[in-house]
C-alpha positions as CSV (number, residue, x, y, z in Angstrom):
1,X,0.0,0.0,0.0
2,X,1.7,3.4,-1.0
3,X,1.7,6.1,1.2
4,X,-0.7,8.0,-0.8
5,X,-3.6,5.5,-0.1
6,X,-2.4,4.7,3.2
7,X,-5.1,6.3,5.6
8,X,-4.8,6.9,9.1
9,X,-6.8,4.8,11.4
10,X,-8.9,6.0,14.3
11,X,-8.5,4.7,17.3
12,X,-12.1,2.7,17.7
13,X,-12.9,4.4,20.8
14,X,-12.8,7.8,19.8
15,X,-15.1,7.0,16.9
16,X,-17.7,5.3,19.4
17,X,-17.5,7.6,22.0
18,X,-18.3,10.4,19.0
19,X,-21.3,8.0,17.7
20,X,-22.3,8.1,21.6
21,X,-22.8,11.8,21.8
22,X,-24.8,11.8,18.8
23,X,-27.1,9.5,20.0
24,X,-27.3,11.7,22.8
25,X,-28.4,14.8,20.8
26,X,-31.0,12.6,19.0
27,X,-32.4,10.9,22.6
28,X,-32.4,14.8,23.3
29,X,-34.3,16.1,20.1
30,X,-36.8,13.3,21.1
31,X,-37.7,14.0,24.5
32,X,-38.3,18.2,22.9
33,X,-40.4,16.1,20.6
34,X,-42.4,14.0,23.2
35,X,-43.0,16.9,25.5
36,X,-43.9,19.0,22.7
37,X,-47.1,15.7,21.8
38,X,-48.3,15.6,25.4
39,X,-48.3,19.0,26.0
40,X,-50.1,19.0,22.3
41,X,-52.0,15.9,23.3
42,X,-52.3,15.4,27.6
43,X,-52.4,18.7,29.0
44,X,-55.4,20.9,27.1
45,X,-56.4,23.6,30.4
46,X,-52.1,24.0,30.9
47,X,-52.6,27.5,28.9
48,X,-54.3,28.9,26.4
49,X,-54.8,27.2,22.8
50,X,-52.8,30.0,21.2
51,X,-50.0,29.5,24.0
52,X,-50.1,26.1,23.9
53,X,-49.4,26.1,19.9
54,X,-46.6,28.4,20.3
55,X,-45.1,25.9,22.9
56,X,-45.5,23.2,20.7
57,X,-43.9,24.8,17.7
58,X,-41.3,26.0,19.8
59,X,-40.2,22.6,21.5
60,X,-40.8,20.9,17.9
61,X,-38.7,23.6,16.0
62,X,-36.4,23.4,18.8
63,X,-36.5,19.2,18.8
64,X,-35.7,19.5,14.3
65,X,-32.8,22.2,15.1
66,X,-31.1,19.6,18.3
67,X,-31.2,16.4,15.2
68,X,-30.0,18.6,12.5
69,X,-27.2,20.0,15.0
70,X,-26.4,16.3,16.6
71,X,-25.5,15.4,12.9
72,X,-23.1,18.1,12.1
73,X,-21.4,18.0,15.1
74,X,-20.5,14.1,14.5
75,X,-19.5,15.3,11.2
76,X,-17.2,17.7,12.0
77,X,-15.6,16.0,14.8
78,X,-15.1,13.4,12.7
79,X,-13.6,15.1,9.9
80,X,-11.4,16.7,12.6
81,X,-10.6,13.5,14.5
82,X,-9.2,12.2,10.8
83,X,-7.2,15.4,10.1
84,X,-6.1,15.2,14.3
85,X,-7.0,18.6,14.4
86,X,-8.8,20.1,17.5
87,X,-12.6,19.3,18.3
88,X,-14.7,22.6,17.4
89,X,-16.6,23.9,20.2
90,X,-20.3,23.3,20.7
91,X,-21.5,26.9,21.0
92,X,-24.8,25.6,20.6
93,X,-24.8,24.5,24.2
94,X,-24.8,27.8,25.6
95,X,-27.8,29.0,23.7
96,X,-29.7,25.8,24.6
97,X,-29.1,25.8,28.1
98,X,-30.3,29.9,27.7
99,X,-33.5,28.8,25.9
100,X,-34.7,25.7,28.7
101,X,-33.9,27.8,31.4
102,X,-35.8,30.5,30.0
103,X,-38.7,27.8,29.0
104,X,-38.7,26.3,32.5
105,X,-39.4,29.9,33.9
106,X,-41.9,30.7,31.7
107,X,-43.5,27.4,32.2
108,X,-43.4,27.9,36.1
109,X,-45.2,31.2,36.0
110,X,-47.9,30.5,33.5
111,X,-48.5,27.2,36.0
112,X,-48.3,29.6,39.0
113,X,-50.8,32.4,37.4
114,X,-53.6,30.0,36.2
C-alpha cells in the first residue's frame, strides 16, 4: 500500500464515543419532541390554545434544530478527529441551556398564574 492510499486509522474508541454523543443529541431532540405531543395531546387547560401552539412549535422547531445540530457536530468531529486537528466547540450549548432555562421559567409562572 503506498503512502498515498495509506489512511490513518482512528483509534475505535474515539469514533464510538463520538457516535455516543450523537445519540445523545437525537435521545435529546426526542424527548423536545415527546413533550412537545403531550403537551399537544395530555395537557389541554395547561394555557391557552394559542399559547399552547406556540409551545409546541417552539419545542418541535427546537427538537428539528437539536437532530440537525447532533449530525453536524459528529460530522465535523469526525472530519477533525481524521485530520487530528482540534474538536470545534459546541457553541450551541450555551444558547440551549439559555432557551430551557428561560422555557422552564416561563413554564413555572404561566403554572403559578392559572
Amino acid at each position: 500500500m503506498s503512502q498515498e492510499k495509506k489512511e490513518k486509522i482512528l483509534d475505535y474508541r474515539f469514533t464510538l464515543a463520538n457516535e455516543r454523543t450523537f445519540l445523545a443529541w437525537m435521545r435529546t431532540a426526542l424527548a423536545f419532541m415527546a413533550g412537545a405531543i403531550g403537551i399537544d395531546q395530555l395537557t389541554p387547560n395547561l394555557a391557552p390554545a394559542n399559547l399552547r401552539v406556540i409551545i409546541v412549535t417552539l419545542l418541535s422547531l427546537t427538537a428539528a434544530g437539536l437532530a440537525v445540530y447532533g449530525y453536524l457536530r459528529w460530522a465535523k468531529n469526525e472530519r477533525a478527529m481524521q485530520q487530528e486537528a482540534a474538536l470545534p466547540y459546541p457553541y450551541l450549548l450555551i444558547w440551549l441551556s439559555s432557551g430551557l432555562s428561560f422555557a422552564l421559567i416561563m413554564v413555572l409562572i404561566i403554572m403559578v398564574i392559572m
